[in-house]
VEXTORVO-767349 format. One line per field, with one value per residue (C-alpha): residue number from 1; residue in three letters; x, y, z. Coordinates in nm, 3 decimals. Example, Ala and Ser with C-alpha at 12.3 -4.5 7.8 and 13.67 -1.06 7.14 Angstrom:
VEXTORVO-767349
n <- c(1 / 2)
res <- c(ALA / SER)
px <- c(1.230 / 1.367)
py <- c(-0.450 / -0.106)
pz <- c(0.780 / 0.714)
//
This chain:
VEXTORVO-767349
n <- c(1 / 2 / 3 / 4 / 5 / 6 / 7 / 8 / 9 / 10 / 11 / 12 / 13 / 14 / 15 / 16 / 17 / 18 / 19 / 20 / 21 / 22 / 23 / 24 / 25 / 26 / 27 / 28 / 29 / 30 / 31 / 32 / 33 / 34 / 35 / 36 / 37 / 38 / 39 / 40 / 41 / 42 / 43 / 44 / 45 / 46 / 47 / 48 / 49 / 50 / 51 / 52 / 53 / 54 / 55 / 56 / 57 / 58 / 59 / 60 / 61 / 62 / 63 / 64 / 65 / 66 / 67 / 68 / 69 / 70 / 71 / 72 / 73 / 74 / 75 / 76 / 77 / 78 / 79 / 80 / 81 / 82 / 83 / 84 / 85 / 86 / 87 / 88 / 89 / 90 / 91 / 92 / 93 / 94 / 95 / 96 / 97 / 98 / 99 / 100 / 101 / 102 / 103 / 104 / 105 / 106 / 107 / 108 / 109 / 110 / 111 / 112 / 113 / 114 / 115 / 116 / 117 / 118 / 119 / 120 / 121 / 122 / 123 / 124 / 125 / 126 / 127 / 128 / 129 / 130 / 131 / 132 / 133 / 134 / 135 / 136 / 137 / 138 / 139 / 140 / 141 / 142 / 143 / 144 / 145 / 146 / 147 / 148 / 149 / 150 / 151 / 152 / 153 / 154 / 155 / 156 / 157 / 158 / 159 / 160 / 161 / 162 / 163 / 164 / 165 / 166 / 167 / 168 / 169 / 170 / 171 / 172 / 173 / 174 / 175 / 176 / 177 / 178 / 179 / 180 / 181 / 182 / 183 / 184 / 185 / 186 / 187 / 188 / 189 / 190 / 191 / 192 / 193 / 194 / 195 / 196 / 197 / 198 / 199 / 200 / 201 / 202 / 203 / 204 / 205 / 206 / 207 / 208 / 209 / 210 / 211 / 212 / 213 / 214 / 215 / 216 / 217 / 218 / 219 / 220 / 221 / 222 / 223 / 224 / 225 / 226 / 227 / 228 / 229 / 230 / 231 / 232 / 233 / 234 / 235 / 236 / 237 / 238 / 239 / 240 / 241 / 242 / 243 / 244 / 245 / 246 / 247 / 248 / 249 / 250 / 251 / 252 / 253 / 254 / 255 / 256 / 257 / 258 / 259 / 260 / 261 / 262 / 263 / 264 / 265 / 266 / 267 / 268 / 269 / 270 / 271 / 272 / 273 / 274 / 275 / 276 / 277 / 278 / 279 / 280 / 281 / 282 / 283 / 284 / 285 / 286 / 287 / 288 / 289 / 290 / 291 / 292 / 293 / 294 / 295 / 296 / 297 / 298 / 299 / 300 / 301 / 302 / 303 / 304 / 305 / 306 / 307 / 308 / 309 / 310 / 311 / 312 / 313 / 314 / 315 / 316 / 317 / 318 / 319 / 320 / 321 / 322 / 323 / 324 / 325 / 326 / 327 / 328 / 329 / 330 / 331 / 332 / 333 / 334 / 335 / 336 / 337 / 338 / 339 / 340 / 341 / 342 / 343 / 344 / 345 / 346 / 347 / 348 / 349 / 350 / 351 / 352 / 353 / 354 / 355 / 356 / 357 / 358 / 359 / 360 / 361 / 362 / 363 / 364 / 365 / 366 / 367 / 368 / 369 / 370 / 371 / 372 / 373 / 374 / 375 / 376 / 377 / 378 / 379 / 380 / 381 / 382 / 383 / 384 / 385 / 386 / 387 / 388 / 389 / 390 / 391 / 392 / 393 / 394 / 395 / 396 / 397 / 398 / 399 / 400 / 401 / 402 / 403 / 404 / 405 / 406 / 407 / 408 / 409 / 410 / 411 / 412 / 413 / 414 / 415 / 416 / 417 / 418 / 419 / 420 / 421 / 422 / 423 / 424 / 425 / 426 / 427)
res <- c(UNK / UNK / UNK / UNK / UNK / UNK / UNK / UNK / UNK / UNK / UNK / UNK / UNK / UNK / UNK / UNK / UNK / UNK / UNK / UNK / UNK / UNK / UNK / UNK / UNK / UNK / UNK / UNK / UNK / UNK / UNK / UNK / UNK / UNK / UNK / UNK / UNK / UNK / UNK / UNK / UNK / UNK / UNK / UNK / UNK / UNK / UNK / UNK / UNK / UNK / UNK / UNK / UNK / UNK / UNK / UNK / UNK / UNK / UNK / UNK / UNK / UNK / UNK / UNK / UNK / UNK / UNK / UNK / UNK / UNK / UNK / UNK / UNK / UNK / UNK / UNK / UNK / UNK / UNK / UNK / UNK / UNK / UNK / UNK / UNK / UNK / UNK / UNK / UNK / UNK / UNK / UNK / UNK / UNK / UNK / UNK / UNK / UNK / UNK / UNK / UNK / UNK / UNK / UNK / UNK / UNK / UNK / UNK / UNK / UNK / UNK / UNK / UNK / UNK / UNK / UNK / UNK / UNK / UNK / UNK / UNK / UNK / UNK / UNK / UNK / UNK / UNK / UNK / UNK / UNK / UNK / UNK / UNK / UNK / UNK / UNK / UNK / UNK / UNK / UNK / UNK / UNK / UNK / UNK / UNK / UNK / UNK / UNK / UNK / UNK / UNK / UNK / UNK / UNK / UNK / UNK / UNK / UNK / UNK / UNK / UNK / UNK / UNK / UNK / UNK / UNK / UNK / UNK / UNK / UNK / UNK / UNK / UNK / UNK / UNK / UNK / UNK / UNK / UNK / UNK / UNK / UNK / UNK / UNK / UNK / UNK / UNK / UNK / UNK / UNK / UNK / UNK / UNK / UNK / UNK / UNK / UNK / UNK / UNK / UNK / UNK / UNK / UNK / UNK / UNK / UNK / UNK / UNK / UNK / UNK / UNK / UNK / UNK / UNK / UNK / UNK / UNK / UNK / UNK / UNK / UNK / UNK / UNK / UNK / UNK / UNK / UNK / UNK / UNK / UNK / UNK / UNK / UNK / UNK / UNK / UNK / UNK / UNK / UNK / UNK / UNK / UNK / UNK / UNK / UNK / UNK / UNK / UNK / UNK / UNK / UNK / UNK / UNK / UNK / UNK / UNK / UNK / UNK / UNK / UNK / UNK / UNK / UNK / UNK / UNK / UNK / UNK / UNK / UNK / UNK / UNK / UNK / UNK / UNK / UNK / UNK / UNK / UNK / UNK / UNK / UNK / UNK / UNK / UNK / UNK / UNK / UNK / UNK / UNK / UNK / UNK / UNK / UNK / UNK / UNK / UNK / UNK / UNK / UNK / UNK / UNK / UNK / UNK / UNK / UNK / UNK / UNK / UNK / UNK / UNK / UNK / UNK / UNK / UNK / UNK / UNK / UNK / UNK / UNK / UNK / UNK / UNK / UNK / UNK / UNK / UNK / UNK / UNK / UNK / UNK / UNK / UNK / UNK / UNK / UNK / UNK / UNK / UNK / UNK / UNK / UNK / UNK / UNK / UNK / UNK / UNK / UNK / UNK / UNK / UNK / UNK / UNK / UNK / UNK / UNK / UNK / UNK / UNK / UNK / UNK / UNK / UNK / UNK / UNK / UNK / UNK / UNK / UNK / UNK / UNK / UNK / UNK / UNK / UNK / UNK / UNK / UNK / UNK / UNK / UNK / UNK / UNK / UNK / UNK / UNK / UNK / UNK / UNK / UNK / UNK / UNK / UNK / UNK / UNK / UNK / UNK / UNK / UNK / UNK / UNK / UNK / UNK / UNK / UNK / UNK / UNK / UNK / UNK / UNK / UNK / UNK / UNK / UNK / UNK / UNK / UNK / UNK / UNK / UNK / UNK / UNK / UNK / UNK / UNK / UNK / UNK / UNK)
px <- c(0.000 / 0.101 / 0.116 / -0.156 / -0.086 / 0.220 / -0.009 / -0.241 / -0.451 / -0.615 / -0.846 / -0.836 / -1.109 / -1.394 / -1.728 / -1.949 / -1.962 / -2.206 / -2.496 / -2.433 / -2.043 / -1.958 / -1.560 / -1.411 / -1.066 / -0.890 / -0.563 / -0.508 / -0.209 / -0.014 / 0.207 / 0.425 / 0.630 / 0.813 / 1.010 / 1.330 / 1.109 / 0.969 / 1.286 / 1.227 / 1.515 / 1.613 / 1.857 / 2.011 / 2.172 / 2.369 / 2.428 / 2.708 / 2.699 / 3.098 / 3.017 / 3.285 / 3.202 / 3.210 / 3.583 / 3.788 / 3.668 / 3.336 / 3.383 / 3.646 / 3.362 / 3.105 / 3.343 / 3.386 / 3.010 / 2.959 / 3.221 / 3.091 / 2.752 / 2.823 / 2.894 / 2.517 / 2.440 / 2.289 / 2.528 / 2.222 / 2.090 / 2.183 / 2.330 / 2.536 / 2.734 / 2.670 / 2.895 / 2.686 / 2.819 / 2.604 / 2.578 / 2.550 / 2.893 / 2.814 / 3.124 / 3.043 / 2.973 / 2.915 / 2.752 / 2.424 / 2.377 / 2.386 / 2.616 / 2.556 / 2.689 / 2.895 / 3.217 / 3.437 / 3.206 / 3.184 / 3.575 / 3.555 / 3.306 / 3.494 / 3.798 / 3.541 / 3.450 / 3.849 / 3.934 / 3.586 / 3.716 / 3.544 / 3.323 / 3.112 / 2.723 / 2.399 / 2.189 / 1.986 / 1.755 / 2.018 / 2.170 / 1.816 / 1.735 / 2.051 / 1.932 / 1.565 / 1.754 / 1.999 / 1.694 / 1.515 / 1.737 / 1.614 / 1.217 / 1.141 / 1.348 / 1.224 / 1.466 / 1.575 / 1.795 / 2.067 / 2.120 / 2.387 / 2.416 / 2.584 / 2.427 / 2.119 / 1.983 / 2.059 / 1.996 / 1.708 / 1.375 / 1.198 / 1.464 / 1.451 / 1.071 / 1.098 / 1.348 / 1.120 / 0.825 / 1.028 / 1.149 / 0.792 / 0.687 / 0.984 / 1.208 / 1.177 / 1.463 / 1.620 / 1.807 / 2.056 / 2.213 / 2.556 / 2.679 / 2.467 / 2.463 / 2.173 / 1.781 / 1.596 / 1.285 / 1.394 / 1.517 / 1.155 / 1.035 / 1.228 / 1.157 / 0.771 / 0.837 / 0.935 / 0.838 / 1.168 / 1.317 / 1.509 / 1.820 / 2.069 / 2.391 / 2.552 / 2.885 / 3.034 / 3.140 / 2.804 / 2.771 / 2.854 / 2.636 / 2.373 / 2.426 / 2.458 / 2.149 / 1.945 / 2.116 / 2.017 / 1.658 / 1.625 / 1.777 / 1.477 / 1.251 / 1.016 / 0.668 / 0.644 / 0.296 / 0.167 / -0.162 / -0.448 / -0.768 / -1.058 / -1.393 / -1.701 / -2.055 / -2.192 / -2.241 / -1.917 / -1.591 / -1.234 / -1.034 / -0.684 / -0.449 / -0.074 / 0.170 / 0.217 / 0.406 / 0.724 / 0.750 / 0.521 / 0.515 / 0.208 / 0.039 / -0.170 / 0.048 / 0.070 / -0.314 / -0.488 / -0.913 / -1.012 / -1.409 / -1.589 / -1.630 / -1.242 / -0.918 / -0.589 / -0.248 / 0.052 / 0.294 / 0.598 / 0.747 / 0.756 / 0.972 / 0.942 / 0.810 / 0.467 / 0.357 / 0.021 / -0.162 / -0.445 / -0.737 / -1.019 / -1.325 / -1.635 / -1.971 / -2.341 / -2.539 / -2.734 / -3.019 / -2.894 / -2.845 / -2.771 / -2.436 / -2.271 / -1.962 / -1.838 / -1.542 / -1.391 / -0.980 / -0.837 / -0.454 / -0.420 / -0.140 / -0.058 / -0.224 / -0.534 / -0.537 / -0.501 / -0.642 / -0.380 / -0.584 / -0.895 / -1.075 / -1.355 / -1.416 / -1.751 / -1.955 / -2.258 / -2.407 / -2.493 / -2.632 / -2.466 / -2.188 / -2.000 / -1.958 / -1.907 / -1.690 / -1.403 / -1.092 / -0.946 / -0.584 / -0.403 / -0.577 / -0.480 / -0.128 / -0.096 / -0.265 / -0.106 / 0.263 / 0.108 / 0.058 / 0.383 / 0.569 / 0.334 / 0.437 / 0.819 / 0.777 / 0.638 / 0.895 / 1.167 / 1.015 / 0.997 / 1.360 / 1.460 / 1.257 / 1.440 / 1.054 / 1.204 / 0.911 / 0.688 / 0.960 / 0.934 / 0.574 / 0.534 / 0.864 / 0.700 / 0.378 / 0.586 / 0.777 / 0.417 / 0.301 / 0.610 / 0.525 / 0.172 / 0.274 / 0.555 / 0.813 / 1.134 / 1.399 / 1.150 / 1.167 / 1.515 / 1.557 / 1.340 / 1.543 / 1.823 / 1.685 / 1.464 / 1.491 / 1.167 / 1.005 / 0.750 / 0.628 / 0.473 / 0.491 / 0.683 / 0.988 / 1.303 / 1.483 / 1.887 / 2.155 / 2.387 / 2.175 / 2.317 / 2.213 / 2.349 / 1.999 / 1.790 / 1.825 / 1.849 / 1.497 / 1.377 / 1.452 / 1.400 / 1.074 / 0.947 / 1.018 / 0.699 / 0.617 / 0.333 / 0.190 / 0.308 / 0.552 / 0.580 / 0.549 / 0.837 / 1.083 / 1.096 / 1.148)
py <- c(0.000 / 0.386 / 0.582 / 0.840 / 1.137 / 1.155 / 1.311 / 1.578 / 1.716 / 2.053 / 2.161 / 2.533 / 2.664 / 2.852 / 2.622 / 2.944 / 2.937 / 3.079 / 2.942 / 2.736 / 2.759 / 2.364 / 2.388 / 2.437 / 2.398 / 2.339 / 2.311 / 1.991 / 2.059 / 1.770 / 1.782 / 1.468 / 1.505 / 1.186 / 1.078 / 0.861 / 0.579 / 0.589 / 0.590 / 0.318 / 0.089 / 0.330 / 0.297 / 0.526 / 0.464 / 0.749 / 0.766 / 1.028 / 1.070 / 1.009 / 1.085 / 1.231 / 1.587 / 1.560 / 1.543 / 1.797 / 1.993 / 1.907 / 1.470 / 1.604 / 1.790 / 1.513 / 1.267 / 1.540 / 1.565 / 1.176 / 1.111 / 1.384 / 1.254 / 0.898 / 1.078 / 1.197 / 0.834 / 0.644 / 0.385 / 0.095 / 0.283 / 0.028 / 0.262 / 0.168 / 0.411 / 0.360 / 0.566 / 0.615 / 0.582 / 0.369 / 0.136 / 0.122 / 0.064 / -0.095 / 0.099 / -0.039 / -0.284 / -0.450 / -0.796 / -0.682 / -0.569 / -0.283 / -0.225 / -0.070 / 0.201 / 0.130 / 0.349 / 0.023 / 0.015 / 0.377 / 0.432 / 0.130 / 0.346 / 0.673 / 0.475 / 0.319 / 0.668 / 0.806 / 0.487 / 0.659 / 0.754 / 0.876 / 0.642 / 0.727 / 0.813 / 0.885 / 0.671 / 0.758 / 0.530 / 0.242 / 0.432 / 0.445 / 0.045 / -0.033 / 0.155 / -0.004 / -0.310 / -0.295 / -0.173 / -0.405 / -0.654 / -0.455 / -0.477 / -0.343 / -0.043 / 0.295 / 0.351 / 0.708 / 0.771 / 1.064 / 1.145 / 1.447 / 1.441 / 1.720 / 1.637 / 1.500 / 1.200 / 1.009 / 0.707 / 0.604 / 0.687 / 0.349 / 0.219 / 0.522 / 0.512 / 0.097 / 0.173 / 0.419 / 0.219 / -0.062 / 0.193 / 0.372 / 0.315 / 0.150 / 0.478 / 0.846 / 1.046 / 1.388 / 1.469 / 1.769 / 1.921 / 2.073 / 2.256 / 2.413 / 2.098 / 1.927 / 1.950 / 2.120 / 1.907 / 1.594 / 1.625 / 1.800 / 1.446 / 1.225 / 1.485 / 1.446 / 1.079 / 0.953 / 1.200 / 1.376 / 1.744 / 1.845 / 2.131 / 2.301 / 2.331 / 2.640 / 2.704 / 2.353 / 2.443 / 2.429 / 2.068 / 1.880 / 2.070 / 2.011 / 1.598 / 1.610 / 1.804 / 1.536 / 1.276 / 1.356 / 1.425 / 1.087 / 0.902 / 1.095 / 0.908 / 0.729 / 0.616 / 0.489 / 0.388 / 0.686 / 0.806 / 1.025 / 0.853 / 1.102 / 0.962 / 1.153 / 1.163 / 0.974 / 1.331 / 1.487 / 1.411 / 1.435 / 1.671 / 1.702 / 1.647 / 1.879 / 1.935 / 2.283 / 2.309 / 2.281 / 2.226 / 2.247 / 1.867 / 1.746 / 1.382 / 1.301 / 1.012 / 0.836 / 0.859 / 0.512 / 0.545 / 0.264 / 0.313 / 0.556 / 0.770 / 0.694 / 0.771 / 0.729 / 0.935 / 0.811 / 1.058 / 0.916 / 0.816 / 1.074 / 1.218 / 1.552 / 1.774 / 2.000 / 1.939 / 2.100 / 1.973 / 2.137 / 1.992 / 2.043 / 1.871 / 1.963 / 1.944 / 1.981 / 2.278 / 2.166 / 2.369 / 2.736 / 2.730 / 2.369 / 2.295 / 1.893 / 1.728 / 1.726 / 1.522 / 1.314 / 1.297 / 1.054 / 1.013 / 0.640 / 0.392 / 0.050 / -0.209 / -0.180 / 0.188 / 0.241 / 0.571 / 0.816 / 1.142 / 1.265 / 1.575 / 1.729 / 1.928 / 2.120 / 2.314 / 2.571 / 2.781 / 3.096 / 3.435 / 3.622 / 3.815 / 3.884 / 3.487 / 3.384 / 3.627 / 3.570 / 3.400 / 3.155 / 3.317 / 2.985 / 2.914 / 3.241 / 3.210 / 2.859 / 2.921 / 3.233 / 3.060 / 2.764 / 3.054 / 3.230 / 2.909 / 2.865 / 3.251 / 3.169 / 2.823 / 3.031 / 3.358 / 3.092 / 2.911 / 3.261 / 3.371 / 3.053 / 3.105 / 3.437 / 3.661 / 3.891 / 4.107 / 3.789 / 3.700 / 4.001 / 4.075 / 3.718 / 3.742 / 4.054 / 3.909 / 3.627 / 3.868 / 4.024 / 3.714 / 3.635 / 3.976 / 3.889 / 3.505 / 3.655 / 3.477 / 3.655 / 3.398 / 3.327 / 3.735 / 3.757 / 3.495 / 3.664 / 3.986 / 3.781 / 3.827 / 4.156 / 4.474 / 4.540 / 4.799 / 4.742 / 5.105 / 5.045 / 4.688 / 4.695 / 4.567 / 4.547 / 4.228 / 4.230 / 4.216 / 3.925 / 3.710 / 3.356 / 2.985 / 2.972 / 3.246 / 3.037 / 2.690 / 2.905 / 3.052 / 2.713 / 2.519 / 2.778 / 2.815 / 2.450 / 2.591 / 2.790 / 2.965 / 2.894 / 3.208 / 3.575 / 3.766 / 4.124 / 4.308 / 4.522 / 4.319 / 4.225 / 4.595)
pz <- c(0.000 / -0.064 / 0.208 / 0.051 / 0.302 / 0.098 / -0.217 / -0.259 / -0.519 / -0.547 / -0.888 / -0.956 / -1.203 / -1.231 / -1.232 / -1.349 / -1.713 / -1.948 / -2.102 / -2.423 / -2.305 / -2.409 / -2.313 / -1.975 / -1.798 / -1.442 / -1.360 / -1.157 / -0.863 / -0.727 / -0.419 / -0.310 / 0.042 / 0.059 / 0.373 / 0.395 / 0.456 / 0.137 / -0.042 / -0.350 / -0.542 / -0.786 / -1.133 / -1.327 / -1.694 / -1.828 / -2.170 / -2.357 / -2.746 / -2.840 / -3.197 / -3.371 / -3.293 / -2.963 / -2.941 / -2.793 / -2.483 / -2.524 / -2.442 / -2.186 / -2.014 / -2.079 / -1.856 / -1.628 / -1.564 / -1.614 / -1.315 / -1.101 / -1.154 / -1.007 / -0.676 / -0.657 / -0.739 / -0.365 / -0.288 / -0.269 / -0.655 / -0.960 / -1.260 / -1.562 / -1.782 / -2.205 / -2.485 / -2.812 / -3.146 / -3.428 / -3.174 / -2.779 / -2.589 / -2.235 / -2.061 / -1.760 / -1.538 / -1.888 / -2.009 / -2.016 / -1.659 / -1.377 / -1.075 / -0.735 / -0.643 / -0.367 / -0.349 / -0.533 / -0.825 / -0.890 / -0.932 / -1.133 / -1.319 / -1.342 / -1.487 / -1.745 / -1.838 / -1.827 / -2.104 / -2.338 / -2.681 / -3.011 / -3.229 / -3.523 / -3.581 / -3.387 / -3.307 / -3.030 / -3.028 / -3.018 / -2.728 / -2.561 / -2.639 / -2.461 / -2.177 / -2.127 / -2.209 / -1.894 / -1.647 / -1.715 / -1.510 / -1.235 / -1.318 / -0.977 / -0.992 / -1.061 / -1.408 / -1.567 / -1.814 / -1.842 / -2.201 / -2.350 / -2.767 / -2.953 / -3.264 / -3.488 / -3.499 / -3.825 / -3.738 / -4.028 / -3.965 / -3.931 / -3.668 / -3.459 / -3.417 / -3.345 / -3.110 / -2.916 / -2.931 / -2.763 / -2.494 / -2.429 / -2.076 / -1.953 / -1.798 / -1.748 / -1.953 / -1.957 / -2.231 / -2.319 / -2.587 / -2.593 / -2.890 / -3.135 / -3.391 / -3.207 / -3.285 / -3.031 / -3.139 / -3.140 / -2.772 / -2.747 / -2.824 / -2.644 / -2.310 / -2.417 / -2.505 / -2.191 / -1.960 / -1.865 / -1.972 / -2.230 / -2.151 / -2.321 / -2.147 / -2.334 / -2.136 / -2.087 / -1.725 / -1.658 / -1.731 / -1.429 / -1.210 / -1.449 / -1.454 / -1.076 / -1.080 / -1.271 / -1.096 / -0.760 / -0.836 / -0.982 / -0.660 / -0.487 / -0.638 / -0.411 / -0.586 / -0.974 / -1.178 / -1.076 / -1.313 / -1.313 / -1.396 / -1.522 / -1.523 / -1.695 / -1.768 / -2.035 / -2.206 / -2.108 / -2.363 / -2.192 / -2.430 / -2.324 / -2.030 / -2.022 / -1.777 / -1.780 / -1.437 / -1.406 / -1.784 / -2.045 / -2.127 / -2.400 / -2.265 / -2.539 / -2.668 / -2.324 / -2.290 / -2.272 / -2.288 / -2.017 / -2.200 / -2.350 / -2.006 / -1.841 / -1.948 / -1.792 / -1.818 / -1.676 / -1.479 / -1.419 / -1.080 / -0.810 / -0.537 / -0.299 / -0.601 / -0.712 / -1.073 / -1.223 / -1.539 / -1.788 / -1.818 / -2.083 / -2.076 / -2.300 / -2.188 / -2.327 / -2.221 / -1.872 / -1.757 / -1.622 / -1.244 / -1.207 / -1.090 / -1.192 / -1.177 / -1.521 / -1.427 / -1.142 / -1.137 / -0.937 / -0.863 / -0.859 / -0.844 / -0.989 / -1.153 / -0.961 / -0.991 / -0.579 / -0.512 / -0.386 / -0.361 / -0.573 / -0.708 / -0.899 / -1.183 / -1.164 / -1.381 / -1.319 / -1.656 / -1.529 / -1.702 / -1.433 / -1.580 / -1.237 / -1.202 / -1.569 / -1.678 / -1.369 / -1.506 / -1.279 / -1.214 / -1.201 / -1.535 / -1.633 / -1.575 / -1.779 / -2.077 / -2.145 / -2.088 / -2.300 / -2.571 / -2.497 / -2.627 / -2.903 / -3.006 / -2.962 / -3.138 / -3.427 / -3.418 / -3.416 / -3.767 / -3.908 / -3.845 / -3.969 / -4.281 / -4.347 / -4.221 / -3.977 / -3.970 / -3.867 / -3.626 / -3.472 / -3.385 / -3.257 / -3.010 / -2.884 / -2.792 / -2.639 / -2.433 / -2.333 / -2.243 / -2.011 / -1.833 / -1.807 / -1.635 / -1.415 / -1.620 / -1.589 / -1.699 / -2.028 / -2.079 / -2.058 / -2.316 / -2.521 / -2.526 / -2.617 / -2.954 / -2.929 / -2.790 / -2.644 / -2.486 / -2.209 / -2.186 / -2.622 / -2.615 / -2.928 / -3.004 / -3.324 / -3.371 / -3.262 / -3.464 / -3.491 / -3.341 / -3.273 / -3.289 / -2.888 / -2.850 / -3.076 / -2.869 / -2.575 / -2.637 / -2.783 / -2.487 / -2.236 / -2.272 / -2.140 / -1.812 / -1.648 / -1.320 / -1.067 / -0.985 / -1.121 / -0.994 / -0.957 / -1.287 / -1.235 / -1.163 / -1.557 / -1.645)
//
């Protein structure tokens, strides 16, 4: 059994809609305290790309990070290191299986990772194979992969998507990019994929901090097969499900309809964290006045979906325009950082495609948005590329703008905020 008192769930909306409104949205908050207690068998895989660009300072950083990261590693976690050419290089322990990481095994590690030299190709999902692969000697374990690439995947098409399918379900992964020879959407898909984050570590001295970072949080993992179940009406269709705090994070491919009224989205394991999710349901128009539950989320658990914590979405059509006009300010907040990346997705395209003028105008509503959410670090990156002033709200595109900005930008703006902060401290 979960100890439940560990989760919570909250559902921030407002229920007052008006008449004939058929769409509504909530944002779903979960909190998990965890105590030592709860601590679960964890293992970690990290994987480095030691294609041939990465040679020079940047795999001499990448061992760096990879050696610094085994100290973050718990000495009863399972891990195994894996280099990444056009195949998957089991650096160590080797034959197929993981090692603890007791203070013998990780300097047998960090020697592993010293002896690492160039090989050829990327193929990430051979890399990522190889890693579901090796945790799965450990079925119990709660698995997450480390992955760094400098570069595209060319790996062919058909083999890369096999290899992902095979993968799906089996580990959480964050991925990052060093360099500027990667594909910020790719690593967009593997974060989405499996759950994880992507990052983009732009001054290499950065990078060990970063892979201890990741590390650490994954050894804090206490509680896998976590999912929230939504149940509805007969008359009420579930639309969509996204994370949208910490990082924006799109669920629809992990969504698996139960029946025609229940539909479950898996979230990953879970340590000491807050995460908040969208979601839309649409509903036909009751009689005015009459307040329902148009959906019922439940945080479950397992197999037998073990109920952790639960929640309801409600809905009351209303002609008064006091109630049905209100926005809900955590809704607020999320939808307009869910349309700040759409704005920067689309102002990136458009420099890309030589249309500085489109580039432009959308950049600038980003950056409005950002001020709007209380996003500062998502403003500054922004002004990496425009100069923008608040006062107008208009804005001219920089000179000599670089691809470091673009995948800054790109990446930067998974990452959202809670609740605003104060306006002027973006000024």
């Amino acid at each position: 059994m979960t100890d439940t008192t560990a989760f919570t769930l909250t559902v921030d909306q407002n229920k007052f809609v008006p008449p004939g409104t058929a769409e509504m949205a909530a944002v779903l908050g979960i909190e998990c305290r965890t105590t030592e207690s709860a601590a679960a068998e964890v293992a970690e895989v990290i994987v480095i790309d030691r294609s041939p660009s990465m040679g020079g300072v940047k795999l001499a950083e990448a061992k760096r990070a990879a050696k610094a990261a085994l100290d973050a590693l718990r000495e009863d976690a399972y891990f195994a290191i894996v280099a990444g050419g056009h195949d998957a290089t089991q650096l160590y322990p080797g034959g197929g299986a993981l090692a603890t990481a007791i203070p013998r095994h990780r300097k047998a590690a960090a020697n592993a990772i010293d002896r690492m030299t160039l090989g050829n190709l990327t193929y990430t999902g051979v890399w990522l194979r190889c890693a579901a692969d090796l945790l799965a000697s450990r079925p119990g374990a709660i698995g997450h992969v480390l992955l760094l690439t400098d570069g595209m995947v060319n790996q062919d098409s058909a083999s890369y998507t096999a290899d992902l399918d095979y993968c799906e379900g089996r580990f959480a992964c964050d991925a990052v990019g060093i360099g500027i020879d990667w594909d910020p959407d790719q690593l967009k898909h593997i974060a989405d994929r499996f759950q994880g984050t992507r990052a983009f570590i732009e001054d290499l001295a950065d990078l060990t901090d970063y892979f201890t970072e990741v590390c650490g949080k994954a050894m804090g993992k206490a509680y896998g097969d976590v999912a929230l179940l939504v149940r509805t009406p007969a008359d009420v269709a579930i639309g969509s499900l996204r994370q949208v705090y910490p990082t924006l994070q799109d669920l629809a491919g992990h969504r698996r309809d139960l029946d025609a009224r229940s539909a479950l989205f898996p979230l990953a394991a879970w340590g000491t964290e807050t995460r908040e999710y969208m979601l839309d349901v649409a509903a036909p128009a009751w009689p005015v006045g009459e307040e329902r539950r148009a959906a019922q989320v439940l945080l479950v658990r397992g197999p037998d979906h073990e109920v952790l914590a639960r929640g309801n979405l409600l809905v009351c059509w209303t002609d008064d325009p006091v109630l049905n006009t209100e926005v809900n300010a955590k809704v607020a907040v999320h939808t307009g950082q869910e349309q700040l990346a759409a704005h920067v997705r689309t102002g990136l395209a458009a420099l890309r495609a030589g249309d500085p003028p489109t580039a432009t105008r959308h950049l600038a509503t980003a950056r409005t948005l950002a001020e709007e959410a209380g996003n500062r670090a998502t403003a500054r990156l922004i002004e990496r590329i425009i100069d923008f002033d608040p006062g107008t709200g208009t804005a001219r595109l920089k000179q000599g703008v670089t691809e470091e900005d673009r995948l800054a930008i790109d990446v930067g703006t998974d990452r959202t905020v809670r609740t605003p902060t104060s306006r002027t401290e973006l000024t």
